[in-house]
Backbone bond lengths (Angstrom), bond angles and torsions (degrees), N, CA, C in turn:
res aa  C-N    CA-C-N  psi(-1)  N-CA   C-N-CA  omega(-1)  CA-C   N-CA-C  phi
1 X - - - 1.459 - - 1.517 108.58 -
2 X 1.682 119.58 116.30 1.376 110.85 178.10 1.203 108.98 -103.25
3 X 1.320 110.43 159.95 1.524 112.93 164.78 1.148 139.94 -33.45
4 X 1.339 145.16 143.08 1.010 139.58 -151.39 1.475 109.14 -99.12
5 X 1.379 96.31 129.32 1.807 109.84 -172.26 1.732 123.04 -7.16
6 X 1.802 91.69 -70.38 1.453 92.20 -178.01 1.309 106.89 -76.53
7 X 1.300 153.99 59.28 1.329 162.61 -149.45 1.512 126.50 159.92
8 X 1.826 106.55 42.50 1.522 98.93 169.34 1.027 150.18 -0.21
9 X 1.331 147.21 168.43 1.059 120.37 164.77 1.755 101.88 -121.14
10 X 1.234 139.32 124.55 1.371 131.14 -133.29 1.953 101.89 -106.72
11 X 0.998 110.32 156.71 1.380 115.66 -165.85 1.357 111.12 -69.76
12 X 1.305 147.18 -168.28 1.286 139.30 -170.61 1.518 92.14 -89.83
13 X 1.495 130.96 -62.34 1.556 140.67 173.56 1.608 96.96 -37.04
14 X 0.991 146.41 -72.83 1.748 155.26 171.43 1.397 101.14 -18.27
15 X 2.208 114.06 -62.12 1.235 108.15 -174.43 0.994 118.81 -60.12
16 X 1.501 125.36 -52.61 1.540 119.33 173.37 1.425 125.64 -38.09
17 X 1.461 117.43 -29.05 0.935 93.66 -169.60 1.740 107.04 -109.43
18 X 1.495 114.76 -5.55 1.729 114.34 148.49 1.623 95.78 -40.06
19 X 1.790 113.40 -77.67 1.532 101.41 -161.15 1.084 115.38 -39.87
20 X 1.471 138.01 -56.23 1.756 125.38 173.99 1.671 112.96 -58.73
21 X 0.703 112.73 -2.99 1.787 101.73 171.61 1.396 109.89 -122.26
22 X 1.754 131.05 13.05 1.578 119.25 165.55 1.479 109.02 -94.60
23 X 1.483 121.85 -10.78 1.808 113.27 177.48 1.737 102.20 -103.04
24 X 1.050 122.81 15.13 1.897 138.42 178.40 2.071 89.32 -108.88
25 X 1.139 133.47 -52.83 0.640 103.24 -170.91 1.903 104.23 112.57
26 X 1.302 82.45 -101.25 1.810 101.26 -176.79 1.928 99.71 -144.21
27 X 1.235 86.99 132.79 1.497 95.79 -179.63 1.896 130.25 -164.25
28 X 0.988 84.75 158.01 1.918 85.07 -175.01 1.606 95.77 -67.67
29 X 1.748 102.29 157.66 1.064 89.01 165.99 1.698 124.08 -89.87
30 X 1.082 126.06 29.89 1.630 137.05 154.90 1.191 100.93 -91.93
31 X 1.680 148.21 -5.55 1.254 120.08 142.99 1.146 124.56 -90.60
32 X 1.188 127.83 -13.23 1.469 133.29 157.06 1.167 130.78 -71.28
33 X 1.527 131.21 2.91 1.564 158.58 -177.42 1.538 89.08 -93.94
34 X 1.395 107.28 -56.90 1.686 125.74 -162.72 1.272 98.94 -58.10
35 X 1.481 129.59 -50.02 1.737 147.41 -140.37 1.696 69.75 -84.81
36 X 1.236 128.19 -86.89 1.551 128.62 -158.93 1.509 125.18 -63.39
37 X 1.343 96.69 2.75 1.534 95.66 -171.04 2.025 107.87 -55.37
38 X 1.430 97.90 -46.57 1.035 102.90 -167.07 1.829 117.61 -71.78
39 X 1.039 115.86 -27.51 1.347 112.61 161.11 1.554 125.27 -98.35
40 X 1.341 121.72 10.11 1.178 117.24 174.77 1.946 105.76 -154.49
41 X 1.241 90.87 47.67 1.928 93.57 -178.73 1.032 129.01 -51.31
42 X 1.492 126.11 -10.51 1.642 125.11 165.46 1.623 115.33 -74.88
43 X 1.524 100.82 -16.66 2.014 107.70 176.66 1.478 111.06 -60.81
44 X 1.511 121.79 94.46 1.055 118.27 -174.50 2.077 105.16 -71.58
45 X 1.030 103.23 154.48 2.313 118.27 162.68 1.545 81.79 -13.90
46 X 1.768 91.98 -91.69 1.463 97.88 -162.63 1.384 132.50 -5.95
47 X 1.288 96.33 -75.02 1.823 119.35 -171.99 1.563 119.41 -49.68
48 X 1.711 86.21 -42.89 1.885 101.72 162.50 0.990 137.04 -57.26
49 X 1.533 115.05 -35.40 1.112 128.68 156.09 1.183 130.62 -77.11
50 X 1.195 120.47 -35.47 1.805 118.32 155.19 1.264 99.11 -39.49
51 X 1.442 116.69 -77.20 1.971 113.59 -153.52 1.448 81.92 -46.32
52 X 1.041 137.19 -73.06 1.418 126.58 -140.80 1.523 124.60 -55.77
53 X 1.645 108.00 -21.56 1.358 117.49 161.78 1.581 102.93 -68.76
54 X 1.320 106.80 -58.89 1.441 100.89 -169.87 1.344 120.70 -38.59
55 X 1.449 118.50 -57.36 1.768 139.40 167.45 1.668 99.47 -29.19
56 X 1.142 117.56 -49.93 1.391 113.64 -162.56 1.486 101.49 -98.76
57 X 0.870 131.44 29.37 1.539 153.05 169.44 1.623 89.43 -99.35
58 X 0.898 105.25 -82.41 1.579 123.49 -162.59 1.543 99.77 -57.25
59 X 1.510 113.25 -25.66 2.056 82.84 -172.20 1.774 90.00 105.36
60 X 1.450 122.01 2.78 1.671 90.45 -169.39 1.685 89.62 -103.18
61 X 1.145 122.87 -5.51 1.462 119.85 178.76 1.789 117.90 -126.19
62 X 1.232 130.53 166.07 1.047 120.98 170.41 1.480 97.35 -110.47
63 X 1.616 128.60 173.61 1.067 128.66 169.89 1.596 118.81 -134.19
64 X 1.046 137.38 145.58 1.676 132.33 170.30 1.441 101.65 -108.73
65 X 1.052 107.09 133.74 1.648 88.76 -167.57 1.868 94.31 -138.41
66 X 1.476 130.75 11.24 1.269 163.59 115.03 1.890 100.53 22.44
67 X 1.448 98.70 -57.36 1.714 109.85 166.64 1.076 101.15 -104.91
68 X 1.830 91.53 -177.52 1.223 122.76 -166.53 1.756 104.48 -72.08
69 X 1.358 106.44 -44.39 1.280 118.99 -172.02 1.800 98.94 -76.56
70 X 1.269 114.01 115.70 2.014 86.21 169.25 1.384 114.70 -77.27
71 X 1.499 106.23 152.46 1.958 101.60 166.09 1.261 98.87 -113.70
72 X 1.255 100.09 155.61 1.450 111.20 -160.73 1.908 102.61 -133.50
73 X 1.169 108.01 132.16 1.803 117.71 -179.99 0.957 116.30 -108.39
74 X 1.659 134.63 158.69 1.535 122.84 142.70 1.096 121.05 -49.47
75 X 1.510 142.67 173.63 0.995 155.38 -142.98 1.758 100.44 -135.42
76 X 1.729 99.82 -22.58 1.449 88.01 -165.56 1.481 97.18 -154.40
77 X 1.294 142.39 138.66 1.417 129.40 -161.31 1.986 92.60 -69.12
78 X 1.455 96.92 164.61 1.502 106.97 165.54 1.548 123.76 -55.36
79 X 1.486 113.69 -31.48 1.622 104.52 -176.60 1.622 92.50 -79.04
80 X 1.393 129.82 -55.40 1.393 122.13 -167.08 1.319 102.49 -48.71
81 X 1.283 134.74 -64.47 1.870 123.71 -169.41 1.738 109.02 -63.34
82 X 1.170 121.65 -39.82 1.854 121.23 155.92 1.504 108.42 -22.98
83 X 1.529 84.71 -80.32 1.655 86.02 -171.15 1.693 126.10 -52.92
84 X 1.462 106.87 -27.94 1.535 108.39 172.31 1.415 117.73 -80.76
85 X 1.092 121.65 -35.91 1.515 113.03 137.24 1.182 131.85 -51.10
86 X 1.414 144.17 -66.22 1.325 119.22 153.34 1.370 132.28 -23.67
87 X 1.186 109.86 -44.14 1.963 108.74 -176.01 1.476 101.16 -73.60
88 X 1.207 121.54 -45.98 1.800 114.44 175.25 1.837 114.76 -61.30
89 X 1.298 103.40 -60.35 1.317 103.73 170.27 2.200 118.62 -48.75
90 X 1.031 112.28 -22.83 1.957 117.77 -169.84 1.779 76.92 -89.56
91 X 1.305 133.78 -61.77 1.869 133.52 -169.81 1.701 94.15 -50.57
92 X 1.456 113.68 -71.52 1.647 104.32 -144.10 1.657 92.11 -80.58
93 X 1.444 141.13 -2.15 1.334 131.24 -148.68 1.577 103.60 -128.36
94 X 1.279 104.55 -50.75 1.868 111.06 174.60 1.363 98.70 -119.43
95 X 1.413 155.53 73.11 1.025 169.04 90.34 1.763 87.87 81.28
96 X 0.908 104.37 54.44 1.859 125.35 168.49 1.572 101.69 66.66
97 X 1.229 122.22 50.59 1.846 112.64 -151.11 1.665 76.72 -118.77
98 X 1.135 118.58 112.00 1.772 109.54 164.40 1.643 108.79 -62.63
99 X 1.248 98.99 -44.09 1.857 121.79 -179.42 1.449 87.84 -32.21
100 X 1.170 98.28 -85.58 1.629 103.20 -150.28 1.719 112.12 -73.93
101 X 1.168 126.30 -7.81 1.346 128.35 149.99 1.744 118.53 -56.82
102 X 1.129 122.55 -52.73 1.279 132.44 149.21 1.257 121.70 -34.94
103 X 1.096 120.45 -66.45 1.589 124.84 167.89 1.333 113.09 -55.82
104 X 0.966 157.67 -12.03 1.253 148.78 -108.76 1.834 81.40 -174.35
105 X 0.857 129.49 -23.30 1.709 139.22 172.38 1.597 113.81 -91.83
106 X 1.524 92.84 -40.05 1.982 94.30 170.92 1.341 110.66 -86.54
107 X 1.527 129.44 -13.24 1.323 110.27 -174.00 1.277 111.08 -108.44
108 X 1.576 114.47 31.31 1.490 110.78 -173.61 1.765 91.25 -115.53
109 X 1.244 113.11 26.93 1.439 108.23 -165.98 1.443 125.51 108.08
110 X 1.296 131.84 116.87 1.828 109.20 175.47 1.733 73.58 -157.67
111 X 1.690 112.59 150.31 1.043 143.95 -166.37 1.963 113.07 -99.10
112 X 1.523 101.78 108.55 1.583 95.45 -168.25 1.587 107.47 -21.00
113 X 1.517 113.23 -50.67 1.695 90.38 -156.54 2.103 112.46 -67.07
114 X 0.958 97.61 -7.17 1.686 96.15 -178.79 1.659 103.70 -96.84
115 X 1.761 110.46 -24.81 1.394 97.93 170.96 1.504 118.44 -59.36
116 X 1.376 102.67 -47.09 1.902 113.39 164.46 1.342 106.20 -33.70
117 X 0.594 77.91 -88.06 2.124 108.33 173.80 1.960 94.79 0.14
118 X 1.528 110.09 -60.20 1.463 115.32 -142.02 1.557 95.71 -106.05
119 X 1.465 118.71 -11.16 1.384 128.41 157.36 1.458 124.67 -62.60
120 X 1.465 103.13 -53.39 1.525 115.86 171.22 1.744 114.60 -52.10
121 X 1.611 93.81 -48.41 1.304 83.77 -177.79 1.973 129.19 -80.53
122 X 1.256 94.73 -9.99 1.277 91.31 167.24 1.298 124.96 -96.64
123 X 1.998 114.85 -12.15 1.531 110.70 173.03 2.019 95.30 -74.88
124 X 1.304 122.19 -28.60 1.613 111.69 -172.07 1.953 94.96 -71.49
125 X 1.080 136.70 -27.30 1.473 148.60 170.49 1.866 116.44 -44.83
126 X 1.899 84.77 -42.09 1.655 87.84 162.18 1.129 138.61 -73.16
127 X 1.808 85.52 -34.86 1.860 91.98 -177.69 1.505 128.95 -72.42
């Protein structure tokens, strides 16, 4: 199951840079240069601003472009594009198996406090 038309599905470089622009909200792309500087300091303005035209080519961003500066949004909150990634990734990867996507998520590593974490929530699931 792929994503749905008006809703790309965005490149790994694209995601990163959704994740720096879903806790901003809406933003120029000189605050989104700013948001990544620190984990990706060779990403020059430029380049940022390309993807970000590009994104809004595609439908993965909206733009106001009203000013001089444009601001630029997601297109789709973070849980909605997750989950459409998840549903493509569980079809082409575990042959639609939630089971074994799950499994296959705990045995790559998971950290006691989130193992807690996913216990609790499935013994409160019983009740």
């Amino acid at each position: 199951m792929a994503a749905p038309a008006d809703h790309p599905k965005p490149t790994p470089a694209e995601l990163e840079l959704l994740q720096a622009l879903w806790p901003l909200g809406a933003a120029t792309a000189r605050q989104v240069h700013d948001a990544l500087r620190d984990s990706r300091p060779e990403l020059g303005y430029g380049a940022v601003l390309r993807l970000m035209q590009v994104m809004h080519g595609k439908g993965l961003l909206i733009r106001d472009d009203s000013q001089r500066s444009h601001v630029y949004a997601p297109a789709q909150p973070r849980d909605a594009l997750q989950t459409n990634l998840l549903k493509d990734l569980l079809q082409r990867a575990f042959a639609g198996s939630a089971k074994a996507l799950v499994l296959a998520a705990l045995k790559t590593g998971i950290s006691r406090k989130d193992r807690e974490e996913i216990e609790r929530m499935l013994r409160e699931e019983k009740e």
